[in-house]
Each structure stands twice: as structure tokens, then as C-alpha cells.
matplotlib code that plots the C-alpha trace (Angstrom):
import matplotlib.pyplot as plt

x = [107.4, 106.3, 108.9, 106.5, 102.8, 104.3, 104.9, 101.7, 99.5, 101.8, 101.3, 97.8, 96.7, 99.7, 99.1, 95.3, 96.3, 98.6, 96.0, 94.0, 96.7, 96.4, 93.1, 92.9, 94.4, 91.6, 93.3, 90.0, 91.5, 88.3, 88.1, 91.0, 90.9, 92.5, 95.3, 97.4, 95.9, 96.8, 100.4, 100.6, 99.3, 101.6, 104.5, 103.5, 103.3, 106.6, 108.2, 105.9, 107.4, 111.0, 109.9, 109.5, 112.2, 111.7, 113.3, 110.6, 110.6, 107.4, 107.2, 105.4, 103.1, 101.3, 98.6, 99.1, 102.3, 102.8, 104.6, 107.0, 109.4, 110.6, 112.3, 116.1, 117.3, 119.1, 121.9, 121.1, 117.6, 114.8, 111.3, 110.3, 106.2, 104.7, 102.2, 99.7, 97.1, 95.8, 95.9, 93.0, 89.6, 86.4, 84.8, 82.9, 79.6, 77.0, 78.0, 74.8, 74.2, 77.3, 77.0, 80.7, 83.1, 84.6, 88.1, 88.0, 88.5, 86.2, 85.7, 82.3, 82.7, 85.2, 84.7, 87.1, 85.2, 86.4, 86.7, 89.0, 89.5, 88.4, 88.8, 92.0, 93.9, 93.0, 94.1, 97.2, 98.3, 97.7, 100.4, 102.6, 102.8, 102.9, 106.1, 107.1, 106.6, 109.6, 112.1, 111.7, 112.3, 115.2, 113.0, 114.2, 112.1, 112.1, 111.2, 111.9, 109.1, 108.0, 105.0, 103.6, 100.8, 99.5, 96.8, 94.5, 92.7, 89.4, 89.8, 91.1, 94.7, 95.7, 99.3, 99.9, 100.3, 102.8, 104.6, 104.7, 106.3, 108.9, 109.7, 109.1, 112.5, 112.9, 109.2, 109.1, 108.2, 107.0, 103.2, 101.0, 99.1, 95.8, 93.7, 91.1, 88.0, 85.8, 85.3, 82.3, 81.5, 83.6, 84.3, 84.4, 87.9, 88.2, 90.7, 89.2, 90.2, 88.3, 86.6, 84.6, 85.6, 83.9, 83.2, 81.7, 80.3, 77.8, 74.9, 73.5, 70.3, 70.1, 66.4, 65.5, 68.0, 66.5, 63.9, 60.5, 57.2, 55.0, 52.1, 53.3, 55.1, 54.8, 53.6, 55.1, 59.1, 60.5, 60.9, 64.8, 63.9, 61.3, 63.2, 66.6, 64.2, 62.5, 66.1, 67.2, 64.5, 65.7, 69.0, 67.2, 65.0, 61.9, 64.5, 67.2, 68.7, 71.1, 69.9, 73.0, 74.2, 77.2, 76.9, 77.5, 79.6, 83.1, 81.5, 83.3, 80.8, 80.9, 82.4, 80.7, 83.4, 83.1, 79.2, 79.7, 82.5, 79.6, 77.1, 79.7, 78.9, 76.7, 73.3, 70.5, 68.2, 65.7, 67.6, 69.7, 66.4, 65.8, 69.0, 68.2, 64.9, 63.5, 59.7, 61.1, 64.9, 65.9, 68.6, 69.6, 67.4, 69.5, 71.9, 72.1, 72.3, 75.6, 76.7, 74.8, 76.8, 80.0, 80.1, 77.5, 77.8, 75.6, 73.8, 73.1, 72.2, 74.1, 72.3, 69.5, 69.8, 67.1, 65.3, 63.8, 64.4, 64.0, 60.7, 57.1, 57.0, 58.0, 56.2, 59.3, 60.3, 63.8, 66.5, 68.7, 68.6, 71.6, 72.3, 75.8, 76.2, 78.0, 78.9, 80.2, 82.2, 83.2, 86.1, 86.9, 84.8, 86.9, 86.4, 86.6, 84.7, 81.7, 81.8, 81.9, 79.0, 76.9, 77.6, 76.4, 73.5, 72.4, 73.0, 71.3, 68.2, 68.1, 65.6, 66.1, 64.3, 67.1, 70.8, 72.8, 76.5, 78.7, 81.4, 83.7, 84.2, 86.8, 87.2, 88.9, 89.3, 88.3, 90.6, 91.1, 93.7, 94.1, 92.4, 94.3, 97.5, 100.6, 100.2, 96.5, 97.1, 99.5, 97.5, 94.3, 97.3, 97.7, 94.4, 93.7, 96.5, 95.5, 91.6, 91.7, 88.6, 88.7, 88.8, 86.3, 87.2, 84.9, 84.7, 83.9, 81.4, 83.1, 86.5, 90.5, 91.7, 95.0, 95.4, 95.2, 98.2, 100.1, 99.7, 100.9, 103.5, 104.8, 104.1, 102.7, 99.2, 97.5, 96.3, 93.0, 92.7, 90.6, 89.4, 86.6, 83.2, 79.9, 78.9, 81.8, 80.2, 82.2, 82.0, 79.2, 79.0, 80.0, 82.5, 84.0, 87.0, 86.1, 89.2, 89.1, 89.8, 92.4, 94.3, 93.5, 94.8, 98.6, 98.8, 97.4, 100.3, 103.4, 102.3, 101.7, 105.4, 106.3, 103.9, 104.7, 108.2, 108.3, 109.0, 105.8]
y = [148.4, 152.1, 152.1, 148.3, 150.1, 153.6, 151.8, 149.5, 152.8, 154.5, 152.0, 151.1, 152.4, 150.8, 147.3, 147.8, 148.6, 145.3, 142.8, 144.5, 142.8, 139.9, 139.7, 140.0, 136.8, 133.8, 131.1, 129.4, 125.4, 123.9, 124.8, 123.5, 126.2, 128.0, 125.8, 128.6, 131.3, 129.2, 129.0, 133.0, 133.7, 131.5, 133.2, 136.6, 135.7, 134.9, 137.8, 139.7, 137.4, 138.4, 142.2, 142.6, 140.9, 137.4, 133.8, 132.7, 129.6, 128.3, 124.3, 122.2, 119.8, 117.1, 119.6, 123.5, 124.8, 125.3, 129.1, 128.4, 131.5, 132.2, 135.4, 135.9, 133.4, 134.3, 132.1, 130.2, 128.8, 130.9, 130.2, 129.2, 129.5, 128.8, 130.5, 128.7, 130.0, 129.7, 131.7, 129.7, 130.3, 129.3, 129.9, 132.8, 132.1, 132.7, 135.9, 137.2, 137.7, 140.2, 143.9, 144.5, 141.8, 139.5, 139.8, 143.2, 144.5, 147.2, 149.3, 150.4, 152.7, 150.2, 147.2, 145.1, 143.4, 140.5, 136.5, 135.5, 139.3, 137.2, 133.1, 133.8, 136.2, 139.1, 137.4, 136.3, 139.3, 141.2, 138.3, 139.3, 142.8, 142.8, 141.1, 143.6, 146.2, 144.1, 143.4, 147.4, 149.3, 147.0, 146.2, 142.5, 139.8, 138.1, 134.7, 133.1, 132.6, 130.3, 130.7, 128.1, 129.5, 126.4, 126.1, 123.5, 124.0, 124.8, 121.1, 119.4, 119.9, 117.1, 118.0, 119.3, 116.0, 115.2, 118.7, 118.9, 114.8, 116.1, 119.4, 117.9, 119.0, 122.7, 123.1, 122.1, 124.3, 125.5, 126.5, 127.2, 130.4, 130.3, 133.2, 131.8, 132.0, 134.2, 136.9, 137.5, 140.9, 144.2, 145.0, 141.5, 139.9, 136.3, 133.4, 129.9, 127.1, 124.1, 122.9, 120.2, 117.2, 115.4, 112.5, 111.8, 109.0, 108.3, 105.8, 103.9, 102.2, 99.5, 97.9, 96.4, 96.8, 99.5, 101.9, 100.2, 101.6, 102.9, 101.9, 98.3, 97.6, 100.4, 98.1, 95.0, 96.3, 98.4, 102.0, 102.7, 106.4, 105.7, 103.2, 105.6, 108.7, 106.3, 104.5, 108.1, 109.8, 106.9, 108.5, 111.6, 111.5, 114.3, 116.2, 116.6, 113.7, 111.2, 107.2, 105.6, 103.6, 104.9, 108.1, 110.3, 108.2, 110.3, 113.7, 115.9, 117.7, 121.7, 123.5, 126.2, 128.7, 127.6, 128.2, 131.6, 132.7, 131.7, 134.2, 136.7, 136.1, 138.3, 137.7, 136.0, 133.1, 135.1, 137.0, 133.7, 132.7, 135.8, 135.8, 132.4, 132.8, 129.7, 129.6, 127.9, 126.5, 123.1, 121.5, 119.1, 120.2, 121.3, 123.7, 126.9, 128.1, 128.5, 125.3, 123.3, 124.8, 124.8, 121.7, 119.2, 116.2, 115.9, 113.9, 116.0, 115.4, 117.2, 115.8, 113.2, 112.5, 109.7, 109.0, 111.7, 115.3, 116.9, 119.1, 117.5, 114.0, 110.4, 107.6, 105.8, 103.1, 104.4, 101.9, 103.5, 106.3, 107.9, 110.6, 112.5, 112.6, 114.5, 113.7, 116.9, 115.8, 117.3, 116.4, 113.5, 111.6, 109.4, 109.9, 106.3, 104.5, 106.9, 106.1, 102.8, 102.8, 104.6, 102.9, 99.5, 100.9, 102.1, 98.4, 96.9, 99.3, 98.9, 96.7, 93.1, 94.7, 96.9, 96.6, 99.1, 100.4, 103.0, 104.6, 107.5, 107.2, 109.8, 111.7, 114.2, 114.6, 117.0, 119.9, 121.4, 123.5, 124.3, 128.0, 128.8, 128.1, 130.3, 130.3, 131.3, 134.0, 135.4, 135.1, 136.7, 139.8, 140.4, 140.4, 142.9, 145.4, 145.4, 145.8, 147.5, 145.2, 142.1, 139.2, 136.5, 132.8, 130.8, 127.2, 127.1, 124.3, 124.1, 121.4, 122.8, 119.2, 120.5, 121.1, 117.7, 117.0, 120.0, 118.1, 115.4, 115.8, 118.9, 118.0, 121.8, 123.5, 125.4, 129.5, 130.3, 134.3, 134.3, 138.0, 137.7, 139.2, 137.3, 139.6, 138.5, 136.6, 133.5, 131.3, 133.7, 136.7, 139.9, 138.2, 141.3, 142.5, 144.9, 147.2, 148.3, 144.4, 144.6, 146.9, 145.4, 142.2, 143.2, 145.2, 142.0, 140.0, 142.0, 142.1, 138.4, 137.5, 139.5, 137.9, 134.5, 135.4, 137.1, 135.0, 133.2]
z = [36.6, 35.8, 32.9, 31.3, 32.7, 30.7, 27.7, 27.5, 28.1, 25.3, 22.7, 23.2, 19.7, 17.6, 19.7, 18.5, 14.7, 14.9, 16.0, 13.2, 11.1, 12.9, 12.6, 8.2, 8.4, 7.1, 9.8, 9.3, 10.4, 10.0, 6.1, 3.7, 1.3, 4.2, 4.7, 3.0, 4.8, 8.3, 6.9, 5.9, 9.6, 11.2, 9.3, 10.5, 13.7, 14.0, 12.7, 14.9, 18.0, 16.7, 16.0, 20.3, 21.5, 21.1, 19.7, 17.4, 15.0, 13.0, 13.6, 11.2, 12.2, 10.4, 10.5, 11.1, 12.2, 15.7, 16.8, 19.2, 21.1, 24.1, 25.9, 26.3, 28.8, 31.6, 33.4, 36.1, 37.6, 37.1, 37.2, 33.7, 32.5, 29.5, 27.9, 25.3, 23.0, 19.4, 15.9, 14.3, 14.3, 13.8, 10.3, 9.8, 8.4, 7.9, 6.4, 6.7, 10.5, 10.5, 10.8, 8.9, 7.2, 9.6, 8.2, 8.4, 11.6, 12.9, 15.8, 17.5, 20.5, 22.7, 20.8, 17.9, 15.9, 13.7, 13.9, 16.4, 18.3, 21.4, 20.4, 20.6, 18.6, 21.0, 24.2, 23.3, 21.8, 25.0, 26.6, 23.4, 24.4, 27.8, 27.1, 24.6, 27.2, 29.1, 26.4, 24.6, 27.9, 29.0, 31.9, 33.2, 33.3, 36.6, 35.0, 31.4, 29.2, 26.1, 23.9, 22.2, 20.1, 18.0, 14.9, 15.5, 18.5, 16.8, 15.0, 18.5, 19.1, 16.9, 16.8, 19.8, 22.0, 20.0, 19.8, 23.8, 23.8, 21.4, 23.5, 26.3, 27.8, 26.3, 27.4, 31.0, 33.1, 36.4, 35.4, 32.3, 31.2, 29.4, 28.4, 25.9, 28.3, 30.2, 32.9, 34.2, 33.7, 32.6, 35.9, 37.4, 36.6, 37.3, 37.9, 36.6, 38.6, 36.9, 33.9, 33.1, 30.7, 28.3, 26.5, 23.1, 20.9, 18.2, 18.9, 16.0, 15.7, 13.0, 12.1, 8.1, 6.0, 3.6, 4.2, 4.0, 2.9, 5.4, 4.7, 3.5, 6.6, 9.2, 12.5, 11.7, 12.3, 14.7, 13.5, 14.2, 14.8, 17.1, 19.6, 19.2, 20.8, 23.3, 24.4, 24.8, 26.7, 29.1, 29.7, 32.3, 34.6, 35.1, 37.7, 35.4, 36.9, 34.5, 35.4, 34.3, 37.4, 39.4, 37.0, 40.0, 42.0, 41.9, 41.6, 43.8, 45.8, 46.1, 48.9, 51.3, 49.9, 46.4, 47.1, 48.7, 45.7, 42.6, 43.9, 44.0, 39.9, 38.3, 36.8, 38.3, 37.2, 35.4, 33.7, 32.6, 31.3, 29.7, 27.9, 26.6, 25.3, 27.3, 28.7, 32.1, 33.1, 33.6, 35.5, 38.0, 41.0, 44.2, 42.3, 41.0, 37.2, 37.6, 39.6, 37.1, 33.9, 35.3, 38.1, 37.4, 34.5, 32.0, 28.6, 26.0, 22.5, 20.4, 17.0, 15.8, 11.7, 10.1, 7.5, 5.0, 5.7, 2.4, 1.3, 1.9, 2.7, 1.8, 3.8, 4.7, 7.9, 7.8, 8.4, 10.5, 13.3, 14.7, 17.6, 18.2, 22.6, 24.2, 28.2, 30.3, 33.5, 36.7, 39.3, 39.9, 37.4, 35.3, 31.3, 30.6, 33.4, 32.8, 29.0, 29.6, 32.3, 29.7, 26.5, 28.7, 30.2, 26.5, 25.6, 28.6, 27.8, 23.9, 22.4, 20.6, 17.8, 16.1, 16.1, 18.5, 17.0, 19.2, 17.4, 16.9, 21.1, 22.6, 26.0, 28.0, 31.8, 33.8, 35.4, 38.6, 40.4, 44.1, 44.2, 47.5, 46.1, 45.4, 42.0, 42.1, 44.9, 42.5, 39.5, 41.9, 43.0, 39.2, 38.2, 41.0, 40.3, 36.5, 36.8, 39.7, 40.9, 43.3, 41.1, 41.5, 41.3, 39.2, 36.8, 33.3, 31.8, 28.5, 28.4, 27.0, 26.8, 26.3, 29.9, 30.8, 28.2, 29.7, 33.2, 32.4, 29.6, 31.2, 34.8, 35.2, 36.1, 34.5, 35.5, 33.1, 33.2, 30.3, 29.0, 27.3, 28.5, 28.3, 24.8, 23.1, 20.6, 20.6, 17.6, 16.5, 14.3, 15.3, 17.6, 19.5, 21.8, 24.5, 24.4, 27.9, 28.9, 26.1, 27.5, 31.3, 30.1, 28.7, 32.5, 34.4, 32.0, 32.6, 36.6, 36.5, 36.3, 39.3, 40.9, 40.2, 40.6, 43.7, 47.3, 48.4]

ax = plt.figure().add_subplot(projection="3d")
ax.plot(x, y, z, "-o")
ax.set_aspect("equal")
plt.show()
């Protein structure tokens, strides 16, 4: 292993000037001007995969292509892992808010700035070279890899179900890497062992069918806007408490350990609230900052849109309201049953005044691996040797519904070592790379098939 660690310390300014290449790259898959940009990047990507070592090919998809390659195999059985990330990105703007161009790759002290040097250009290149560390000192692998680096995960994996069904045989395998998340702090590593699901729909409330004067008939209809925030306001009560029956039924409960392991994370509630800019926090009372982010469901409103919004005022009854909702879940609540349990108690609660329409309903589960497991311990042994720190275990509150698919399509679990730090900007301008984690992350990668490798 001194031969891999000598190279990766060797290279670490050409590895930096490559993902500056990667970086120029416009894989904006939200935007469809950039649907040649997504292409260009995918093709580079490729030849970089074939550049270290690699069997690359690009796979189209009804969407964005999908970079598929894998190391030399070996004969006989060997452990085989996939790793997954993403080369798209989320747009840029607005321009305005960035201290340099976001295309353009730029360094302050020991920080990369550019769209996607975090989300997740940056963290799968540091998997990319620890591997290229392997294959250009002649070092053998002790396991056989595959990559599947795909295009659409900022616009919700639409392709990639389908991908993994028709692969399902090359791609098998006997666990799943992911580093497209967090660590808690620079010198706090961490291993994620859940995240939380979600499920989503649109409510629509339907009353005359135009918008009414005011004056005219204001009193004599129900305002749609009005009864939309009132049926809503229903949904929680005053201690952060959802009141849809049976909401909480399945809700795994927290362990002591997993207790003891989340104040191990840093930060504290006030300076949580600080960092927010809220007067006062809210939350489900019982439960930490922390446990309520990351393993406690919730209702939120992601958006309200009705009648006029333009400048100064028209004096309008408006004949529709509409709210976008968004349902975070937690072990071992089931997508489906909660939808349903909500969409009826909306029903059961909405008034015979206005019309209630659900639509554009979708879901994904929840996810949680065994932290004590031998896949974990070895992930935990990596991240260790490679930061030098001991690694923390920790949930995220955010949802990778991929890793449901990769579950059950694959039959694998899934290890999160995500990289970057709670500054990095995500989806934001100025979204930045810490270069010290960088570097941490292609040494906790080439140690991490040892690891996973080795007996026990």
C-alpha cells in the first residue's frame, strides 16, 4: 500500500488541475441548452476512466448518458463493489451571489471553488484516483470494481432504474459506494448509516370557477386560499407534532448508542440557530436538533402559489389555491401507507366549500444499514487510517432514492462516506471543495478495498 499512498501524495496537484477540467464542463441537467454540454462531459469522462487504467463506455439513456467502467478483472471469485456518483449539476445561478465564475475553477487558500467541486464531481474523482493510484503502480487490487457515474441525478435518476434492470447481471455485486454527502466537521470523518425518505404531492383547492371581485362577492364564497392555509395549519400541532393518524406508528425509535454517537457531532443548538438566522427553533419536542433533521418525519410546505402576485393590488377571490408538500420519512415508515394516511386525512379535514385535487404523487423509502456490520467496520477502519481521526457514525435528513433501487435491483447495501464539510455550499454559490478532505478522500478510497477485502 506505500507504493498507492506514494503516488496519491505525488499527484495531488495534477489530480487537482484535472478536476479543474472536470469542473469547465456546463453538465447543468436541469437546463436543456446544456444537453450538449451533458454529452461533452460525459465523453471526457470516459477517456479520463480509460486514461488510468480502466474499461470505460458511455451508455445512452433516454435522458443523459450514463458512464459505465470497471477495473481489470481477475479470474476467479473476488469480491466485486460498485461505486456510484453523478457528473451533473445543479444550475448555477444566480450569478450574482458568486465571488468568481462558477465554471471556472478557482482556488482560495485550501478551497476549489466551482459548481459541482462537492455535488459530485469532486467526490467521485477522489474514488477515480484512488483507483489510479492501483492500476499505475501495478499495485493489485484485492477486489474488482465498476463505476457507474450517471447524469440525471439532479433531475431524479430517471434512467437509472432502468440502466441497473438492464445490467443487472454485469452489475451485481457485493456492496455499494456513495460519496455525495456530508461529514461533520474537517476533522470529524463520518460513516452514514441512514437517510430519510420522502414523499411528495401537490394539493389543490378548487372554489368559483374564475376569480371573483372582492368586493362584489368577497363573504358569500369560500376564498380557496384562505381554506388551503387553514386545512394546512391543521396538518401540526403547537409541539411540532404531525396529527395525521397512525403518522408515527412504524417509526423506528432511536437507540441509547445511536443517542450517545449524535452528540459526538459537533455544534450545539444555539449555534444551529445562529447559523440559521431564526429568533427561536422548532421541532418535535423530546429530540435534539440533530435527531429531529436526520430521524424524525415531517410536513413541510415546500410552496403556496394563488391568486395575484404581481405589483400593487388587484381585489380578487381567486379561484384556485395550490401548495407543493413534501413528507420526510424515517425507518421503517412505509412511503405509500403514509401517503395515503395523509392524502385522507387532508380529505377528511377539507371543507364542502371548495373542491380538493392531489396530484403529481411520488415516494421513496427510507434507508438503513446495520452500523456494526462488516462492511461498516471496514468502511469505519478506512476512514480512520485516511483522516487519521475516529470516524463518527451519523444519518443524513435529506433522501438518495437510488439506494433503495440499488437494494433491491442489485440485492447490495449501500456504504455513504460522503466528503463534504458543512461550508460547502451545496446547491449554492460559491459551492467549494476543501482540498485537505480531497486528498483524505482518494487515501480513505484506495484503503477502503483492503478493508472490505480483507478476512472478517
Amino acid at each position: 500500500m506505500k507504493a498507492v499512498l506514494d503516488y496519491l501524495n505525488t499527484n495531488e496537484k495534477r489530480f487537482v488541475d484535472e478536476l479543474g477540467e472536470f469542473l469547465r464542463f456546463r453538465s447543468v441537467s436541469t437546463q436543456p441548452r446544456h444537453r450538449r454540454d451533458m454529452a461533452k462531459c460525459a465523453e471526457w469522462l470516459g477517456r479520463h476512466c480509460r486514461s488510468i487504467g480502466l474499461e470505460a463506455r458511455v451508455c445512452p439513456t433516454a435522458g443523459h448518458p450514463v458512464v459505465w467502467a470497471r477495473t481489470r478483472l481477475r479470474p476467479g471469485r473476488r469480491p466485486h463493489f460498485l461505486i456510484y456518483g453523478h457528473y451533473d449539476v445543479q444550475p448555477p445561478e444566480p450569478f450574482e451571489l458568486w465571488h468568481s465564475p462558477p465554471f471556472e475553477p478557482t482556488i482560495r487558500g485550501r478551497s476549489l471553488i466551482a459548481r459541482g467541486a462537492v455535488d459530485d464531481k469532486g467526490q467521485i474523482f477522489a474514488h477515480l484516483k484512488g483507483v489510479e493510484a492501483y492500476h499505475k503502480t501495478d499495485t493489485d487490487l484485492p477486489c474488482d470494481l465498476t463505476f457507474v457515474i450517471e447524469g440525471e441525478e439532479e433531475v431524479g435518476s430517471l434512467s437509472l432504474p432502468l440502466f441497473l434492470r438492464q445490467h443487472r447481471r454485469e452489475l451485481r455485486c457485493d456492496g455499494v459506494i456513495i460519496s455525495d454527502g456530508d461529514m461533520p466537521a474537517k476533522n470529524l470523518p463520518a460513516l452514514t448509516y441512514g437517510l430519510r425518505g420522502v414523499a411528495a404531492f401537490e394539493i389543490t383547492l378548487r372554489g368559483p370557477s374564475r376569480d371573483l371581485h372582492s368586493g362584489i362577492f368577497g363573504g358569500s364564497v369560500e376564498n380557496p386560499a384562505m381554506a388551503l392555509c387553514q386545512l394546512l395549519g391543521r396538518m401540526r400541532d403547537g409541539k411540532g407534532r404531525i396529527t395525521v393518524p397512525g403518522y408515527y406508528a412504524d417509526v423506528r425509535p432511536l437507540t441509547a448508542a445511536e443517542r450517545r454517537q449524535f452528540r459526538r457531532l459537533p455544534g450545539s443548538e444555539e449555534s444551529h440557530r445562529r447559523s440559521l438566522g431564526v429568533p427561536r427553533l422548532f421541532g418535535e419536542a423530546g429530540f435534539s436538533s440533530v435527531e429531529r433533521v436526520t430521524c424524525r418525519p415531517t410536513f413541510e410546505i415546500n410552496g403556496l402559489t394563488s391568486g395575484y402576485q404581481g405589483d400593487g393590488s388587484k381585489t380578487i377571490v381567486p379561484a384556485w389555491a395550490r401548495a407543493k408538500i413534501t413528507l420526510r420519512l424515517v425507518p421503517d415508515q412505509k412511503p405509500e401507507t403514509v401517503l395515503q394516511a395523509t392524502i385522507a386525512h387532508l380529505k377528511r379535514l377539507c371543507p364542502p366549500t371548495v373542491r380538493i385535487e392531489i396530484s403529481d404523487r411520488r415516494a421513496a423509502a427510507p434507508y438503513l444499514v446495520d452500523p456494526s456490520g462488516a462492511q461498516a467496520r471496514a468502511a469505519m477502519r478506512a476512514l480512520r487510517s485516511a483522516f487519521g481521526r475516529e470516524p463518527a457514525l451519523m444519518r443524513e435528513g435529506g433522501s438518495i432514492p437510488i439506494v433503495t433501487d440499488f437494494k433491491k435491483l442489485l440485492g447490495a447495501d449501500t456504504l455513504l462516506l460522503g466528503l463534504a464539510l458543512p461550508n460547502a455550499n451545496i446547491h449554492a454559490p460559491d459551492e467549494q471543495l476543501d482540498l485537505d478532505c480531497f486528498a483524505a478522500g482518494q487515501r480513505m478510497s484506495a484503503l477502503l478495498w483492503q478493508e472490505l477485502a480483507g478476512p472478517g
